[in-house]
C-alpha positions as CSV (number, residue, x, y, z in Angstrom):
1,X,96.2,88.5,97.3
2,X,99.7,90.3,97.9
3,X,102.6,88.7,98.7
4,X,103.2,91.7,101.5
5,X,103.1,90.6,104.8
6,X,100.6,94.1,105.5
7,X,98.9,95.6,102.1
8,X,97.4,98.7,101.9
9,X,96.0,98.6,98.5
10,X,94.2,101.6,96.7
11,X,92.4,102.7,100.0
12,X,89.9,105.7,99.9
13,X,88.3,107.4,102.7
14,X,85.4,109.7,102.5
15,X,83.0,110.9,105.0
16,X,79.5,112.3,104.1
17,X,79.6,115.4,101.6
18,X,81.5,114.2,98.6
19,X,85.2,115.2,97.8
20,X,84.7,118.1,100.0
21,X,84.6,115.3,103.1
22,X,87.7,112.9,101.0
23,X,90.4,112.1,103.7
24,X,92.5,109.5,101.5
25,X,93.0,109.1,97.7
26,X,94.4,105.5,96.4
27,X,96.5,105.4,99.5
28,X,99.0,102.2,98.6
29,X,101.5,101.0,101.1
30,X,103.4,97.4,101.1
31,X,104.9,96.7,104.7
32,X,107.5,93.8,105.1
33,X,107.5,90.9,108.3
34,X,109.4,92.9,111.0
35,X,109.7,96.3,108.9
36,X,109.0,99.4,111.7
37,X,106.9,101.8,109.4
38,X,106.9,105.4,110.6
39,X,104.0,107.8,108.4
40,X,104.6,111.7,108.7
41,X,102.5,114.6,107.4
42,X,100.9,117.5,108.3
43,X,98.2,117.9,110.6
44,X,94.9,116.6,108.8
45,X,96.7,114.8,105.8
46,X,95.2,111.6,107.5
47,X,97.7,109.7,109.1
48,X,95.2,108.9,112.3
49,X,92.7,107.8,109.9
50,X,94.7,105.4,107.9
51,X,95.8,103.7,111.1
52,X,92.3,103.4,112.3
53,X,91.5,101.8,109.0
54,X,94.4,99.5,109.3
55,X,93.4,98.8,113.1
56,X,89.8,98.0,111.7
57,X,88.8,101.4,113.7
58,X,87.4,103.3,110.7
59,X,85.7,101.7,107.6
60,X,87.0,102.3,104.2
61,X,85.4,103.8,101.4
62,X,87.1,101.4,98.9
63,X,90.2,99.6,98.1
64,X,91.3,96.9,100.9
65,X,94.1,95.9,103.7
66,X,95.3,92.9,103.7
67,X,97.4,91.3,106.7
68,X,99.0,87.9,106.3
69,X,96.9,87.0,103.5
70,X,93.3,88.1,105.3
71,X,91.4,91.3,104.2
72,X,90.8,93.4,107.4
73,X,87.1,94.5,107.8
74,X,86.9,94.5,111.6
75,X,89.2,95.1,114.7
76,X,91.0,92.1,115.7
77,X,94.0,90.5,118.5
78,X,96.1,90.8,115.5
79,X,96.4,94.6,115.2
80,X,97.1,95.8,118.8
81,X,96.7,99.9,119.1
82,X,98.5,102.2,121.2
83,X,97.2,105.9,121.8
84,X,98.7,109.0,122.6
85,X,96.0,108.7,125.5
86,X,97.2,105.6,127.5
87,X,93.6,104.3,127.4
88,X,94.2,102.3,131.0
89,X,91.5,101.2,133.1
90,X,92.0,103.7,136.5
91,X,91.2,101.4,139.3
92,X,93.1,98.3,137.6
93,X,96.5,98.1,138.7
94,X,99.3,97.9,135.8
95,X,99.2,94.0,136.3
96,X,95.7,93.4,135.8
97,X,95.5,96.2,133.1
98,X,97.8,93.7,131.2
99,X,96.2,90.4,132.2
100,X,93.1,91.6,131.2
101,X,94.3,92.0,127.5
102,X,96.0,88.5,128.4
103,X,92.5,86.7,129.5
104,X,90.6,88.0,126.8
105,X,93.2,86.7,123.6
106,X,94.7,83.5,125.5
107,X,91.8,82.7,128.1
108,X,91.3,79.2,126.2
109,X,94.6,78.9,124.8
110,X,97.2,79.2,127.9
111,X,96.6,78.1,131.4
112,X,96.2,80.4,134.5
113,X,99.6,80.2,135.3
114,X,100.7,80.7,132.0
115,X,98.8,84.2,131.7
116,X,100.3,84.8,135.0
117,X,103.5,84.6,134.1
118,X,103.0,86.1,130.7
119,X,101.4,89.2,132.2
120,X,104.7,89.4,134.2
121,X,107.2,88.9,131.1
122,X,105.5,91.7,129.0
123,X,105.3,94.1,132.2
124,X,109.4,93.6,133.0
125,X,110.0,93.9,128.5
126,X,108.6,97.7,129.1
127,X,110.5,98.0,132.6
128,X,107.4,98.3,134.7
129,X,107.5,94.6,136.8
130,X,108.4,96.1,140.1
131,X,105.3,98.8,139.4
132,X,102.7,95.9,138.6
133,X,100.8,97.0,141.8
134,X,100.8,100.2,141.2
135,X,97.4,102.0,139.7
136,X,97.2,104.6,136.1
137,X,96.9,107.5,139.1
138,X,99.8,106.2,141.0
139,X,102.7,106.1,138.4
140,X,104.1,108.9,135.9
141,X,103.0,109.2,131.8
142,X,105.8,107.9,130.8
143,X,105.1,104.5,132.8
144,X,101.6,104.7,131.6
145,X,102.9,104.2,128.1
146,X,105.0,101.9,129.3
147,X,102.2,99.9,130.8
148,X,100.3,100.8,128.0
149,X,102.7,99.6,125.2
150,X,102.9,96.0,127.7
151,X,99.6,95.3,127.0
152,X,99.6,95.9,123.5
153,X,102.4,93.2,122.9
154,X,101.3,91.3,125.7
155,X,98.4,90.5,123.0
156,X,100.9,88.9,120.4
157,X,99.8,91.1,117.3
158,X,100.8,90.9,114.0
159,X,101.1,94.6,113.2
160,X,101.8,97.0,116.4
161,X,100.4,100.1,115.7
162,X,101.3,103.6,117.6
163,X,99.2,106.8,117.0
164,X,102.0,109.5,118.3
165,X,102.4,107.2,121.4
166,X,104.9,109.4,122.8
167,X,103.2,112.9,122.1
168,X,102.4,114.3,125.2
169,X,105.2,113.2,127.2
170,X,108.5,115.5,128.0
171,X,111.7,115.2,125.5
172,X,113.7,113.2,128.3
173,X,110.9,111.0,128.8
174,X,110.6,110.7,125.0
175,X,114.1,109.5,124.7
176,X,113.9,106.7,127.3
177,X,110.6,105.0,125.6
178,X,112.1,105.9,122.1
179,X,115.2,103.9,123.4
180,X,112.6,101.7,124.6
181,X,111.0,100.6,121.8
182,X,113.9,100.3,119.9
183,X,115.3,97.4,122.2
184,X,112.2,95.6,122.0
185,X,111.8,95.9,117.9
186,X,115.5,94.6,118.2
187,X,113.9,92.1,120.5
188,X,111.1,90.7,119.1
189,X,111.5,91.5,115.0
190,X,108.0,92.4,115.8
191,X,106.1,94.8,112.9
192,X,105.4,98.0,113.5
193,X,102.9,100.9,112.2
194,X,103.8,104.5,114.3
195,X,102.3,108.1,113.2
196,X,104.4,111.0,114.4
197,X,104.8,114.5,114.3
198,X,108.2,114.1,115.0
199,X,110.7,113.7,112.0
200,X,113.6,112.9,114.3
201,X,112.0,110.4,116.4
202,X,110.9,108.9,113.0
203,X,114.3,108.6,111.4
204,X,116.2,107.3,114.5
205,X,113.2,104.0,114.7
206,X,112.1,103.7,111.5
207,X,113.4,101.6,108.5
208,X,111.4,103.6,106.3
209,X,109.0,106.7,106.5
210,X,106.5,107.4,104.6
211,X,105.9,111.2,103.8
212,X,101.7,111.7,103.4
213,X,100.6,114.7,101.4
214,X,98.2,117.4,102.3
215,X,94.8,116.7,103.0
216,X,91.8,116.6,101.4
217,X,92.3,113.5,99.0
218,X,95.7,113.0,100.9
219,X,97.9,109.9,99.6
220,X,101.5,108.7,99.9
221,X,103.9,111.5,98.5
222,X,107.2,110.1,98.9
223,X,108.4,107.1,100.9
224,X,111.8,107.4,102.8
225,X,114.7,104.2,103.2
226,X,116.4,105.2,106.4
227,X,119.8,104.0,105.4
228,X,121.6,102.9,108.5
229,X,122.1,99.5,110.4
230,X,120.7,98.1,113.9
231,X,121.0,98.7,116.6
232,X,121.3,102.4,116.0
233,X,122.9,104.3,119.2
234,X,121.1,107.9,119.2
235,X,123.9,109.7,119.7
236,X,126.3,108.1,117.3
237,X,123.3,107.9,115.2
238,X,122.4,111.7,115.3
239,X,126.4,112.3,113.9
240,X,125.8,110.1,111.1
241,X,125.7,111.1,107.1
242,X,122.7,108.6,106.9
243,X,120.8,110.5,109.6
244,X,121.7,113.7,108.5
245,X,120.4,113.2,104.8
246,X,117.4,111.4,106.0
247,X,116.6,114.6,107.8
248,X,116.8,116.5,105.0
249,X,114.6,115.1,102.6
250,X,111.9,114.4,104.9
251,X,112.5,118.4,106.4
252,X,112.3,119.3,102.5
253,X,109.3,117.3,102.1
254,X,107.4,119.1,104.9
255,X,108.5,122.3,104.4
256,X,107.6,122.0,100.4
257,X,104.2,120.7,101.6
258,X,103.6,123.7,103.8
259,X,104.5,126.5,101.6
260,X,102.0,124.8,98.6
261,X,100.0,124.8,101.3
């Protein structure tokens, strides 16, 4: 077994049809205790699809992923997703959208009170305690994510995993749940998985990115060390040499994919 905390080791994905259906070639990917992870590519190079392997979503073709020493064949507590779709339950309120994540991971482990007031720590880490009554229909996106993102850690998982969480939501709310997430990675050392389209949103959260080739048969094509210490303020950040030639591999990357393309 690898000594990684997350191993992604020689993973293939191939739906029906052969190489004309092969999504992921030998895909391998080592991801430290506490690292945030951010993997880039074009549309259909299989980013989604190597999350939902990792989230036990999607079943491989071959290799193996390997989280804290156990193979992952299934979904499980210990890989909490979070969608670009919120995926909360409408006539829940944002409390018992969290406590029901809460019930079903700790029911025989914590007492009532304890989920209680575990429920209510996750909701105020994502800023959303004084909207716990509130239902999905009754609060913005942005708090949806928010709510969405509480439930997720609210679940104590090993890896967190984002699928372009923040996609659909408008640059300033962006920002804000960019900033976010970077107080509670500070906050928690927690490990995190996010796909994005978004090479600046990747740079400014990620320790490193990893750059996916074109599909079919896509694998890792480079892997990126974003060079700068935490916290990182985004605007002092943004001014930085580190940010600026993180930027421009990754934006050379891309653009080099798209043109072979």
């Amino acid at each position: 077994m690898s000594k990684s905390y997350l191993s992604i080791e020689r993973v293939c994905l191939t739906y029906a049809g052969g190489r004309s259906g092969e999504v992921l070639r030998d895909v391998d990917l080592k991801v430290e205790r506490g690292e945030f992870v951010s993997v880039i590519g074009h549309s259909g190079c299989g980013k989604s699809s190597l999350l939902n392997i990792v989230a036990g979503l999607t079943p491989l073709t071959s290799g193996a992923v390997v989280l804290d020493g156990v193979a992952v064949e299934t979904p499980g507590p210990d890989r909490a997703v979070v969608f670009q779709n919120h995926s909360l339950l409408p006539w829940l309120t944002a409390y018992e959208n969290v406590r029901l994540a809460v019930d079903k991971v700790f029911g025989r482990t914590k007492s009532r009170p304890e989920r209680h007031t575990w429920t209510l720590h996750n909701l105020a880490l994502v800023q959303m305690a004084h909207a716990k009554d509130l239902r999905p229909p009754e609060i913005s996106g942005g708090m949806k994510q928010r709510v969405g993102i509480a439930r997720a850690l609210a679940m104590e998982p090993k890896v967190l995993l984002l699928d372009e969480p923040f996609g659909a939501l408008d640059a300033l709310t962006r920002a804000h749940l960019q900033d976010s997430l970077m107080q509670i990675h500070a906050s928690l050392a927690n490990t995190v998985i996010m796909i994005t389209h978004d090479v600046d949103e990747a740079i400014l959260l990620s320790d490193r990115i990893v750059m996916m080739t074109n599909g079919p048969a896509a694998c890792v094509g480079k892997i990126l060390p974003v060079d700068a210490r935490r916290p990182r303020s985004r605007l002092s950040f943004a001014e930085s040499s580190a940010y600026r030639d993180a930027r421009l591999v990754a934006m050379e990357f891309l653009h080099t994919r798209r043109a072979a393309a």
